[in-house]
N, C-alpha and C positions, 0 to 999 in steps of 0.2 A: 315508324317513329312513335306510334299509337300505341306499339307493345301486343298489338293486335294480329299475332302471327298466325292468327287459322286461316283468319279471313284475307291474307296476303298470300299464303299457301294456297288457298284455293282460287282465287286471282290468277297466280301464276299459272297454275296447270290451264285455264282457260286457255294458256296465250300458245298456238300453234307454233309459230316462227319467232324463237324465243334469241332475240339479238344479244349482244355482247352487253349493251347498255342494263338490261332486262334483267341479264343474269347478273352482274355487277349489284346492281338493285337489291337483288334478292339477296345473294351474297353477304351485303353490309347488313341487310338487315339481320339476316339470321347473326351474323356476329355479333352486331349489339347487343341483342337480346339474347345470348347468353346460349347457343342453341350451333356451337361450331362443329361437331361432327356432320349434322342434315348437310351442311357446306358439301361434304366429300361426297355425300351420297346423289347432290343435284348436279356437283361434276363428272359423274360416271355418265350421266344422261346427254350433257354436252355434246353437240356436232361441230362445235368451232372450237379453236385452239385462242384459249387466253390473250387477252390484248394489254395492254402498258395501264387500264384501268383495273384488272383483274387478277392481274399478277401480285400488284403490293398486297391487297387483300389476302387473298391466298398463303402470302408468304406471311401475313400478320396469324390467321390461322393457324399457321402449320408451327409456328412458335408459343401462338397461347398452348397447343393442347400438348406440343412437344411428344408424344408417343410415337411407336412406332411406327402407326400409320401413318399418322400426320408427316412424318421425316421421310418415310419412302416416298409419300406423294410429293413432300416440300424437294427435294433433290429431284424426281422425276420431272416435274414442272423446268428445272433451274436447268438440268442438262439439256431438255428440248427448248429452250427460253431463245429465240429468233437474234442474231446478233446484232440486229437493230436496237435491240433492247440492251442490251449491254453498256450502253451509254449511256443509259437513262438512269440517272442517280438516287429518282426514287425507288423504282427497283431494286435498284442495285441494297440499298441500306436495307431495304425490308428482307431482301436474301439474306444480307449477313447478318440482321438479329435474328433471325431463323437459324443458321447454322450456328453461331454464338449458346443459345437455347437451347442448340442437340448434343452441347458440346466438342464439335469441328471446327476449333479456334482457329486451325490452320488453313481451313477452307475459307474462312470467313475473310482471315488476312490475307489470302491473295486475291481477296474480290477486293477489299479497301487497297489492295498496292494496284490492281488496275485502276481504280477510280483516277482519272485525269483531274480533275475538276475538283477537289474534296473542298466539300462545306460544314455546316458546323452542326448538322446532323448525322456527317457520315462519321465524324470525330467523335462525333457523342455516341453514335451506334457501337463502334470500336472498345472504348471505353465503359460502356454497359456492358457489355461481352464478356472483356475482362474479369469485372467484380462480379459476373456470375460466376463466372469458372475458377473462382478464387485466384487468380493471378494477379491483385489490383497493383503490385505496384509499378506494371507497364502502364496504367495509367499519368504515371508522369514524363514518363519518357512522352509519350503523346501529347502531352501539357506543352513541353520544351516544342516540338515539333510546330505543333498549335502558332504558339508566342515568334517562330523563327518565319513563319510563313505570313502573319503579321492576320492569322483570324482575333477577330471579336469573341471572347466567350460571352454566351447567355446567359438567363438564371438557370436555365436546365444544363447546360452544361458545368454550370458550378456546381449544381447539386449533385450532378454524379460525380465530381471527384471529391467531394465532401463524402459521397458515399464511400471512394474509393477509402479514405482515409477512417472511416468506420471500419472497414474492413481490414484495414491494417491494423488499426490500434494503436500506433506508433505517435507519443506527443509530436515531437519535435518534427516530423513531417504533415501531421495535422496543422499545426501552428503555421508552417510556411505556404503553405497552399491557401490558408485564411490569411494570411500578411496580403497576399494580390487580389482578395475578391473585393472589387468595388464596393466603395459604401454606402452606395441605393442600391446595389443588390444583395449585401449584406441585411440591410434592415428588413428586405422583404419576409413575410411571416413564415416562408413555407420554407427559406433559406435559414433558419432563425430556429425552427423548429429537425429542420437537418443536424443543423450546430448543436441543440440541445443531445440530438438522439449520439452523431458522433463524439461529445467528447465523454459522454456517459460509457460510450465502450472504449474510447481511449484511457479509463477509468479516472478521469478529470472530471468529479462530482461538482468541483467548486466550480470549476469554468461553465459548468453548463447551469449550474444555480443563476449566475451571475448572469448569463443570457435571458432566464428565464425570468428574473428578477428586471430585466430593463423593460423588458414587453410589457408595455402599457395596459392595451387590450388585449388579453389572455384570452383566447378560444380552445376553442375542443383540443382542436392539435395539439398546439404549448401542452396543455394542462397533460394530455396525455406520454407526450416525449418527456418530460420531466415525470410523473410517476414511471413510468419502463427505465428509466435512467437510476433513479433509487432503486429500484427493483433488481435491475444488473448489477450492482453496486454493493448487494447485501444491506442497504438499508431499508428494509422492509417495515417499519414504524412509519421512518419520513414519507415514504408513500401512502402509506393510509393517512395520515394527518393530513396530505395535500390533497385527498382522495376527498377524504370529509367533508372540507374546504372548498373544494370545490361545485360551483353553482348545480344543482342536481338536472337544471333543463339541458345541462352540456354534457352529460354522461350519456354513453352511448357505449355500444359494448366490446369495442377496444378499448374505452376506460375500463368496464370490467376485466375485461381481459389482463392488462398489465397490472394493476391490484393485487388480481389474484397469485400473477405470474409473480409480484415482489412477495406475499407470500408465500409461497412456495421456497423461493431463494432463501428465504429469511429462517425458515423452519417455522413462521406462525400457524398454527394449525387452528387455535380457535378464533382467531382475526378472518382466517379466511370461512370456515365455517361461517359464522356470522354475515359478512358479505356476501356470499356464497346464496345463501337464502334470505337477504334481502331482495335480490337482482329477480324480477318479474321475468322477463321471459330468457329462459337459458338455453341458449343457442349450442352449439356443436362446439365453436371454437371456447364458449364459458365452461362447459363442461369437461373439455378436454380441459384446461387451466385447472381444473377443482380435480380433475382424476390426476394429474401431475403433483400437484403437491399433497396428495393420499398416497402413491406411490412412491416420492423422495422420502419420505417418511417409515415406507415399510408397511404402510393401511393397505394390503393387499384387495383382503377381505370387504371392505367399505370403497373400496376402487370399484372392485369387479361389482357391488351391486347397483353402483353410480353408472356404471355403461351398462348393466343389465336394464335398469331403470329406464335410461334413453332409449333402449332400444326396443323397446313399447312401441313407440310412436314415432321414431324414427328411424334409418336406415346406418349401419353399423358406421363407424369411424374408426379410417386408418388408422391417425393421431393419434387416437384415443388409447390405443394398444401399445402404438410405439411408445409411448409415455409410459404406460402400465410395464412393457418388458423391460424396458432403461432400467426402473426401479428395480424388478425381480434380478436384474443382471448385478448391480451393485450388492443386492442383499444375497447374492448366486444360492439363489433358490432352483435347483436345476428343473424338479419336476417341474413346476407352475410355469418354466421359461418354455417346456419342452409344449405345456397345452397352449398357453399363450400365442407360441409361434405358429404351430398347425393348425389353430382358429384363425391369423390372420391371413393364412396360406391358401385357409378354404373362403374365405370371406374376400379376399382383395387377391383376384389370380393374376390380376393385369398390374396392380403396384409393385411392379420389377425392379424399381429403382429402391423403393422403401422395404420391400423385401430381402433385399441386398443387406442393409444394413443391419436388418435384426437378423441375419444368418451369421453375420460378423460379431451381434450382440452374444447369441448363444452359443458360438464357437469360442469367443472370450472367456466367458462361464463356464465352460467345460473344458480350458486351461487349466481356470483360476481354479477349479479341486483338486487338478492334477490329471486329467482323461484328454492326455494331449494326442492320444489315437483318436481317441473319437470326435474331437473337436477337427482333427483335418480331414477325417471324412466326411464328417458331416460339412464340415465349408468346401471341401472338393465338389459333392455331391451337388448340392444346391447351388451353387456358386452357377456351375456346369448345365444346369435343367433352367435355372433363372436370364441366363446368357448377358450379365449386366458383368460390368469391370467393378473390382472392390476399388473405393477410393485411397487414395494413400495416403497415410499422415505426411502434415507439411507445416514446417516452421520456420518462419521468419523474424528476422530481427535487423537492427541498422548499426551495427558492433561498428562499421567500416566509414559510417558517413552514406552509405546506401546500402538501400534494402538488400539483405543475403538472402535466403533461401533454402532450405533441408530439407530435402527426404528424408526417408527412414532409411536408415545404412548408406546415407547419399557418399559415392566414392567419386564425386565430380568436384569439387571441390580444391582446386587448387593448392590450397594449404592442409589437404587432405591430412597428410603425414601428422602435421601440428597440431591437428584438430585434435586428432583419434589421443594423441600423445598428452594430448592435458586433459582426453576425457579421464584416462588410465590413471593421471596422477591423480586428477580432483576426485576420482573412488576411492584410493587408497589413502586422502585424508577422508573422506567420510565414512570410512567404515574405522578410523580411530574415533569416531568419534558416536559411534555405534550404529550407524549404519548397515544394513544386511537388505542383502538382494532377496526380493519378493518374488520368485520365482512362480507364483500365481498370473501372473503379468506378462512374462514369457508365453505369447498366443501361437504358438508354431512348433514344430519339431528342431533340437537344437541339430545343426551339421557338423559334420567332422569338426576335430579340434576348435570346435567351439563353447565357450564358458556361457554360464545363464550370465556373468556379467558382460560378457562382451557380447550378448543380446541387447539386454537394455540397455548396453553403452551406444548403440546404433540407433536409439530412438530419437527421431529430429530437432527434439526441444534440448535434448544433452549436446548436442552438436552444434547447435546456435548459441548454447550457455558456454562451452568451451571456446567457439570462436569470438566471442568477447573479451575470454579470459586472455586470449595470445593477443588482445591488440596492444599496442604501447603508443601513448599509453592508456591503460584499462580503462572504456569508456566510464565517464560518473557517473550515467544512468544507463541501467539495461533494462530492456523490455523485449519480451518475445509474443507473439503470438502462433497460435496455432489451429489450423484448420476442423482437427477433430479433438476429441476433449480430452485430458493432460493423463494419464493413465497413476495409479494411486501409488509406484514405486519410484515414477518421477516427483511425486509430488513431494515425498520424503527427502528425494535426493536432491532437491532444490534448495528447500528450507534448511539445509546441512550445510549444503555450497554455499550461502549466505555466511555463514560464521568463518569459511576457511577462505572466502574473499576476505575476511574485513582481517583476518589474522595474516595474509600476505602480506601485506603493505603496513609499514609504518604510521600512514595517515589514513586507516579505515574508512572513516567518515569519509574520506576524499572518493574511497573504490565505491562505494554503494551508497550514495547520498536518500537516494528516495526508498521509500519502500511500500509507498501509497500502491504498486499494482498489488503488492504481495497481499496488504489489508485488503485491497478488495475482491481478492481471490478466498483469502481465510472468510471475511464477512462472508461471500457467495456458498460458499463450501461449508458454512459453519465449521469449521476445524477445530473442534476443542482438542481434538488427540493432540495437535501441533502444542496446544496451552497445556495441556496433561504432561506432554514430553518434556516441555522447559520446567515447571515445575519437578517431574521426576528428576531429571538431570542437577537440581540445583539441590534437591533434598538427597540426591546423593556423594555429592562433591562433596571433599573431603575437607577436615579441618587439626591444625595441628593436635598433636596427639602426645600429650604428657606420658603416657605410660609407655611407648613405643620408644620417644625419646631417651627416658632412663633406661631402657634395657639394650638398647642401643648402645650408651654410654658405657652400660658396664662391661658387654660383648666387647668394646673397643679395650677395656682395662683385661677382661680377661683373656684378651686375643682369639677370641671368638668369632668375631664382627667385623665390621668397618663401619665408620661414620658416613660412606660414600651411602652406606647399603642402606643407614639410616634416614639419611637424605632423601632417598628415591622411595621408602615408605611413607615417612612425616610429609601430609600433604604434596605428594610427589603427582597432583593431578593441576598443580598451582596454576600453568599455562593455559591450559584447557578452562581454568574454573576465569582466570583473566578473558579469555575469549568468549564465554557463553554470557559474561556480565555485559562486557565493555559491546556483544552482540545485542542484548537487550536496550544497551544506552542509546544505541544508534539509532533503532526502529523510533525514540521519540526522541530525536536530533532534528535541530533546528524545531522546536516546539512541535512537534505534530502531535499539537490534540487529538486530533481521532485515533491517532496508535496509542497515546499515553492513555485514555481512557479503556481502549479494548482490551489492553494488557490487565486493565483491572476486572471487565465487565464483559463478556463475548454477549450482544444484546443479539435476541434471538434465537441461541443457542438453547439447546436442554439443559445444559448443565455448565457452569462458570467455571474458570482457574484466575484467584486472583497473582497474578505473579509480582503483584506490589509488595504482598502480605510474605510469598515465598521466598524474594529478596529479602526481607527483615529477618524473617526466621533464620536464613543462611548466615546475614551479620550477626544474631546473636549468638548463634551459636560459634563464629569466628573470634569475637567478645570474649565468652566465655573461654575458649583454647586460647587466646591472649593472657586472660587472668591469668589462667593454670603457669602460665609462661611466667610470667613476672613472680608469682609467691614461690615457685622452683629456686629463681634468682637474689630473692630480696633476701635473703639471708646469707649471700656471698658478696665477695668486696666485688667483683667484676662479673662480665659474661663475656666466653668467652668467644675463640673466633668461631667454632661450630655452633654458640647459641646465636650468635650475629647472624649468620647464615641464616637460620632457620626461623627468627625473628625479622628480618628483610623478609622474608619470604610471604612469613602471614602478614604483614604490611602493607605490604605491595598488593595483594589480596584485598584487606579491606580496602584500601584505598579508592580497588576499581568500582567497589561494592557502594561505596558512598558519591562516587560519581555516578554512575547508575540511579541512586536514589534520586540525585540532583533532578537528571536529565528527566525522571516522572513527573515531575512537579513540578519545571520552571514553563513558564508561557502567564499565568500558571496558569499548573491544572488541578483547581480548587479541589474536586474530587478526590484526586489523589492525596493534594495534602488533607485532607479529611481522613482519608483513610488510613494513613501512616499516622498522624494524631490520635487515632482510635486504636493505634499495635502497638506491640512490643517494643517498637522502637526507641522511647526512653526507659526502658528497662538497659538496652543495648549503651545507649548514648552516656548513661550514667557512669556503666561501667567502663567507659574509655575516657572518661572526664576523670574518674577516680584511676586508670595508667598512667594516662596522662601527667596526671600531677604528681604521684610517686617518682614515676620514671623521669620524669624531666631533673629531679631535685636530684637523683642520683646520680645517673649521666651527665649534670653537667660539673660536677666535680672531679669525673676522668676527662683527662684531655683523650684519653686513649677512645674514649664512648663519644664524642663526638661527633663521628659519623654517621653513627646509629641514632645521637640524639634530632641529627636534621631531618631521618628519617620519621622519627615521631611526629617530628614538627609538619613536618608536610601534610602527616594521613590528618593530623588537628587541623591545620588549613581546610583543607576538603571536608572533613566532618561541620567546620562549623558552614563553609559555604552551602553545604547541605541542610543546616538548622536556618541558615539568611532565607535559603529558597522555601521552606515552609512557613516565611511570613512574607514569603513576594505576593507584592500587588497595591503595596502601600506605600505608594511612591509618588514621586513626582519628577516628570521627565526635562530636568533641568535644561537641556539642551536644545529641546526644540519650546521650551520657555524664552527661552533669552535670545533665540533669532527670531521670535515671533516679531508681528511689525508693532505691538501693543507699545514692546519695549523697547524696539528701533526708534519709535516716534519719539520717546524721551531723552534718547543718545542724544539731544541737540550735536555734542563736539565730536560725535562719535568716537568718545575716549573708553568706552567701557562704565562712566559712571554716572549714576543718578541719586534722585533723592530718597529717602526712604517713602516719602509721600507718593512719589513716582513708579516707586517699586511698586505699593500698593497698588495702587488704581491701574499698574499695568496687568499685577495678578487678577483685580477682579476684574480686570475685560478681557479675561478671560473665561470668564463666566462656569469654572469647572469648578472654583478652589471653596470655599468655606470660607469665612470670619478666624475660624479657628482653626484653618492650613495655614492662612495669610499671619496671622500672629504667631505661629510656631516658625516659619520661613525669615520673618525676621527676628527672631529673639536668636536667631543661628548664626546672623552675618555679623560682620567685620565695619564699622562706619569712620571712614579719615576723618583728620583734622578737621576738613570742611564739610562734613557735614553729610558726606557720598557715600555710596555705595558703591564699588567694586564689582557688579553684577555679573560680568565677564569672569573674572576672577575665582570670585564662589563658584561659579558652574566649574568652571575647569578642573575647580579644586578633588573636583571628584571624579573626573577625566584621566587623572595620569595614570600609567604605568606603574602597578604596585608589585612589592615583592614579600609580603610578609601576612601575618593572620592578626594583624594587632587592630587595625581599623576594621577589617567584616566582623570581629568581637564587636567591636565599639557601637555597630552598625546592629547586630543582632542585640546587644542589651539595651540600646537608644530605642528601638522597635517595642521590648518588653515595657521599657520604665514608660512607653506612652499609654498603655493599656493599664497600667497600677503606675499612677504617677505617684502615692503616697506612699508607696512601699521604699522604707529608708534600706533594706539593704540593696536594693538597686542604685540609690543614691550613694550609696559606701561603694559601691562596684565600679560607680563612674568617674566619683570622687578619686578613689585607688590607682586607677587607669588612665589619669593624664598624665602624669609622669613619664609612661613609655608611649603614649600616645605620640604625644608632641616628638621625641628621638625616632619614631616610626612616620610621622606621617608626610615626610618625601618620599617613602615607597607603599602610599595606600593602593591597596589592592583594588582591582575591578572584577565585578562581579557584576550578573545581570537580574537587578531588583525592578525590571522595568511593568508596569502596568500592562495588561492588553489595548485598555484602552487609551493609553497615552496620559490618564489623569491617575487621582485617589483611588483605589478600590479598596475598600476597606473588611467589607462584609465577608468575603474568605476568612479572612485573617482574625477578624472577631469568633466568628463561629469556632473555628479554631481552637484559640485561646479560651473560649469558652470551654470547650469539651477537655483539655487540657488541666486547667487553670479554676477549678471551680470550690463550692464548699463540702466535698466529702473528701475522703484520703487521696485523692489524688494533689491535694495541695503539698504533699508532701515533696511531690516529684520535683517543683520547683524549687523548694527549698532545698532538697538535694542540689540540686542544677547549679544553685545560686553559691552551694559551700564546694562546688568543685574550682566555679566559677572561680571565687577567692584565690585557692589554691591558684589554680594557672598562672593567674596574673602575678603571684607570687614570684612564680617562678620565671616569667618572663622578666620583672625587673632587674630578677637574679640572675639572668640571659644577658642583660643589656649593662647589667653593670659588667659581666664578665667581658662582653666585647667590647666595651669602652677604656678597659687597661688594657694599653697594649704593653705597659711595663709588665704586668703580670705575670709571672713565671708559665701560669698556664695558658698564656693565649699566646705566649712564645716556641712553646711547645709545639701547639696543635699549630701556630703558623709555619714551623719548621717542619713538620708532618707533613704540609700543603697540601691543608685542608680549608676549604672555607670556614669561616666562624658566624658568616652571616646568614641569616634562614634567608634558602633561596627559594623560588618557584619553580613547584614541577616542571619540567618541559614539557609533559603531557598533559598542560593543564592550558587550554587556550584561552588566550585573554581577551575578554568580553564585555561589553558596554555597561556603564550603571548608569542609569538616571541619578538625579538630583533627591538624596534620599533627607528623611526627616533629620538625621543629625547633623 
């Protein structure tokens, strides 16, 4: 206990008649201290055969060192084991996390199905077994087992199926296994610090913040689970800021360690440099961490002098290689993979397990150039002399409501047939959509009648992505995990199948709600190629084409052509370019700041794709082949039904293009609209204010353009819901104002109405609002005969169900004229606009102007405005803005007076047509919450 092992070693040899108690002794001791091989060697001296003291030892051994010896002796021990002992459940648990440890999960379970007696360490043995052999989610079946037989779990028993649930990855059965753990052994730290590390690789950054945020007294551990959790996560910043943060007498060197390791993930090279040589004494596992992130990088050359360096003074490390080939195998650098291997081969004869995997490494490698001879010799060869099983890839996911399960080429599978049949369909949409097989990837020789795609189509992660796709109906969140790491053809072919889920189904948003794994897979991976790709895609997608059109035209006059033919040229990518938009919209659906900003900024990365900016350039230039369109037109009485065609078509285009725009920036996310206030985007917005108002004036004098005119009206709705969403945040969230209890206390008759005195003093106990919100709020409302406010009333007012673009105008110039209150042609604009206001406003529209934080935010929106809006030539922009402005409204009361005669020869027309005359709301447009805005 002294740690004084000579002087106990030469004690023992003293003792001639060395009893069972003696060796026991010695036994535990050597184990402690760190010293289990001598174990084997004082058992070969033994003249008695192991007693029920000697045995759990033994079998604890024979699982810390897990090699070869250790397992021949651990089984030799267990077959000669006296059947006396076979009852004895300490025993018995210490055999099967020995056999668990060798990997004979099947030996192990028929010692746990003999156990008569099971207690809640033979449950917990079972159960740790499991999530070493990567099979955790037999750990719940064991749960259910548990609960039916009516055992007590411990904290150690919670904490391994917390582990199991790291190991799966999987939220929604994370979640249900934390629904049952008590909560005093929830709050306990080390249970707490479990929480943190699992929901970080269930990649639930926020839930584990939120844990870590309630710990009071933060110690090593927290502090450490939380930086490793940003660190898997791709956020390699927020780790070093909590790293900094962190009290220096609690750093210890698994804080180093995870630091360096979120560097690494992150791509920070001179972050961890720095840290790196801060850190006084650098141990094996710091330095393995710092030659990792020199080798993700491709730092061959600074790798290899960083383990040349240690090995001065220290004794060579496994890790340290497998880290350095990983990388050489990514960058398939063959020679340096070929020295690298045969130095770990001569250096570690006995890491047979770890030797396996880097034959698997450089067998990979010498695929991926094309030397698929020598790749399966060489992995026959060693494979064969090494005597170790290659692991198999294995994915899981919960498509079904329970965890499934894949092999690679798995033909167990029940719905075998369905599986394979929607992997074949989901290739044949991703290669329309340029997808190609990476035959680098292909690590084997192909067989008979076999295709390089119906190689990778057998890879386990496409088999669990397809078995999602047949469920019905399609789960809203998919999540896969997978045992070894995701190979670079599935990575392609995933981010693809994202786009041709959301284009199956009607309600996109419904098939793929989340897409938080996918960021933190991009974050981890740094993936700018993924942001390269969206970009390229989008700077190639096509836009209609004026000169294609007329020669089209005239082929149809000279019977040359067809208009079919012209069709399927002009913009004939239309579907595709609607799905890779309406795909972007999605990733920041339901506000998800963190995608909305990454899409602008990849932090970490070498090198950024803003695809805010790529979206604008795509609308302008869709702008621009809209002009083209309309001055072809403007010089004829009509357009006719193949320009209608062809005009719906780039429509429908922008449209998706300015919902898209929306979905960047509403939460908001200040950043983005900053960003889009600094582009081209009113260069774009101008010139559809000036369509706009041309085209409105002339369509609506044909009853026959009618049609086409609702179509304008619509893509003007969403254009300007997209001009509202670049001043969100200046708001006030009417609704949860008026069921505050501020304002319940002055309901005395709880009729809805108060005083304006009442009003006030309920705004200001509120304590968010200004002097000057509270006197804009009432200079807005409505005061009866006696003297009340309507309070109920005004909120709601801005609650209904709207169908038109005339109130988000009113709403978007109300927003202006407060930031230039003396600017009289804003005053002429609002002045001009109550006329159809008031005829419009039983169908005001809802839109979501809502605050993040529930109150004013104002400073976005200034800043803004500012960059916008200031004293050099850019004043001009507004004043464009402000004379299209006019125009619209123009045109709208010339909308409102048309559909107010129904005597009108023309609105009897177009009603005999059966056609609406009323501007309706998309049905692709879902209708969404506004707070209580300033006008």
């Amino acid at each position: 206990q002294y740690h004084d092992m000579d002087s106990a070693t030469r004690l023992f040899s003293t003792i001639t008649n060395k009893s069972s108690y003696i060796c026991t002794a010695m036994f535990k001791g050597l184990k402690n201290n760190n010293m289990p091989e001598k174990i084997f060697d004082l058992l070969d001296q033994m003249t008695f055969k192991p007693d029920n003291y000697t045995l759990p030892i033994l079998f604890n051994v024979c699982a810390q060192l897990a090699n070869d010896r250790a397992m021949k002796i651990g089984r030799k021990l267990l077959d000669e084991m006296p059947n006396d002992y076979r009852n004895n459940n300490i025993i018995l648990n210490s055999a099967m996390d020995m056999l668990m440890k060798s990997g004979d999960v099947k030996s192990a379970e028929r010692i746990f199905d003999s156990i008569k007696k099971k207690n809640i360490i033979t449950y917990g043995a079972l159960m740790n077994g499991y999530n070493i052999n990567s099979i955790p989610w037999k750990c719940f079946k064991i749960l259910e087992e548990m609960k039916q037989q009516g055992v007590v779990l411990n904290e150690h028993a919670w904490n391994i199926l917390i582990g199991t649930c790291s190991k799966i990855g999987m939220i929604r059965e994370s979640q249900y296994i934390i629904d049952q753990i008590p909560l005093h052994i929830r709050n306990l730290k080390q249970i707490q610090t479990s929480l943190i590390h699992m929901w970080s690789k269930c990649g639930s950054i926020k839930m584990a913040q939120n844990i870590f945020k309630s710990v009071h007294d933060q110690d090593i551990m927290i502090y450490n689970a939380m930086i490793s959790g940003f660190g898997l996560n791709g956020m390699g910043l927020e780790a070093i800021e909590l790293y900094r943060k962190m009290p220096n007498e609690l750093q210890n060197e698994i804080t180093h360690i995870c630091v360096l390791n979120a560097c690494s993930h992150s791509g920070l090279l001179d972050q961890a440099r720095n840290i790196f040589n801060e850190i006084p004494l650098k141990t094996e596992k710091i330095v393995t961490a710092m030659t990792d992130c020199l080798s993700r990088l491709f730092l061959f050359d600074e790798a290899e002098k960083l383990i040349d360096e240690y090995e001065k003074t220290n004794s060579p490390s496994f890790i340290m290689y497998s880290c350095l080939l990983s990388g050489v195998r990514n960058n398939r650098n063959k020679k340096l993979s070929e020295k690298i291997y045969n130095r770990m081969k001569s250096l570690f004869p006995d890491e047979k397990e770890g030797l396996t995997s880097s034959v698997i490494l450089v067998s990979n490698l010498y695929s991926s150039v094309g030397e698929h001879q020598q790749a399966k010799e060489f992995r026959l060869s060693q494979i064969k002399e090494l005597g170790k099983k290659v692991k198999a890839g294995l994915s899981w996911t919960d498509g079904s409501g329970e965890i499934v399960a894949f092999l690679a080429n798995d033909n167990s599978h029940p719905q075998l047939a369905e599986i394979h049949d929607e992997v074949n369909r989901m290739t044949s949409e991703v290669i329309k959509l340029g997808y190609k097989c990476d035959s680098s990837w292909v690590t084997r020789e192909l067989r008979e009648e076999e295709t390089i795609e119906s190689a990778l189509g057998g890879h386990s992660e496409r088999l669990a992505l397809a078995f999602n796709f047949i469920q019905r109906p399609v789960p809203d969140f998919i999540q896969i995990t997978k045992n070894l790491r995701i190979c670079g053809d599935c990575h392609e072919y995933t981010k693809l199948s994202c786009v041709i889920a959301d284009d199956d189904d009607d309600e996109g948003a419904e098939e793929v709600k989340s897409f938080q794994r996918m960021l933190d897979y991009l974050k981890e991976t740094k993936d700018v190629e993924y942001f390269t790709s969206l970009a390229t895609l989008m700077a190639n997608c096509s836009v209609f084409d004026l000169d294609t059109f007329e020669r089209c035209i005239k082929a149809e006059v000279l019977g040359v052509g067809s208009k079919e033919m012209a069709g399927e040229k002009n913009l004939h990518d239309a579907d595709f370019i609607i799905s890779l938009f309406r795909f972007c919209q999605l990733l920041c659906e339901g506000h998800n700041l963190e995608f909305q900003n990454y899409l602008r900024l990849q932090i970490g990365s070498s090198t950024n794709v803003n695809i805010i900016i790529c979206t604008v350039d795509y609308l302008l230039s869709s702008q621009e082949s809209l002009m083209d369109f309309y001055w072809h037109y403007s010089g004829k009485e009509t357009i006719d039904a193949y320009g209608k065609e062809n005009l719906c078509r780039v429509i429908i285009v922008a449209k998706q293009v300015f919902n898209t725009l929306t979905e960047y920036i509403q939460g908001p996310c200040s950043q983005n609209q900053l960003a889009l206030a600094n582009s081209r985007l009113w260069d774009a917005i101008a010139g559809f204010f000036y369509i706009f108002a041309h085209m409105q004036r002339e369509l609506s004098q044909d009853p026959t353009q009618i049609e086409l005119l609702h179509e304008f009206m619509k893509l003007q709705k969403d254009m300007i819901i997209m001009l509202l969403s670049m001043l969100e945040g200046n708001v006030l969230n009417g609704s949860n104002l008026i069921t505050s209890e501020a304002f319940q206390e002055y309901d005395i008759n709880k009729d809805g109405f108060i005083s304006p005195k009442e009003f006030r003093r309920a705004m200001e106990t509120q304590k968010v609002y200004t002097n000057q919100d509270i006197d804009y709020i009432l200079n807005c409302v409505d005061i009866n005969q006696d003297g009340k406010i309507d309070f109920m009333e005004f909120t709601e007012r801005f609650h209904n169900l709207a169908r038109d673009i005339g109130f988000n105008m009113a709403i978007l110039l109300t927003n202006l004229s407060e930031h230039m209150p003396h600017d009289i042609r804003l005053q002429r604009l609002m002045d001009k606009g109550k006329s159809f206001l008031s005829y419009l406003q039983d169908h005001l529209d809802r839109i979501e102007i809502k605050g993040g934080a529930d109150y004013i935010e104002r400073e976005s929106k200034k800043t803004f405005l500012h960059l916008v809006i200031n004293e050099t030539d850019d004043k001009e922009k507004l004043e464009q803005f402000i004379n299209f402005c006019e125009d619209t409204i123009f045109e709208m009361q010339h909308a409102v007076a048309i559909s107010g005669e129904e005597d009108d020869q023309t609105y009897r027309r177009a009603k005999s047509s059966n056609i609406e005359s009323n501007i309706v709301h998309p049905p692709t447009c879902k209708p969404m919450k506004l707070a209580l805005s300033y006008s």
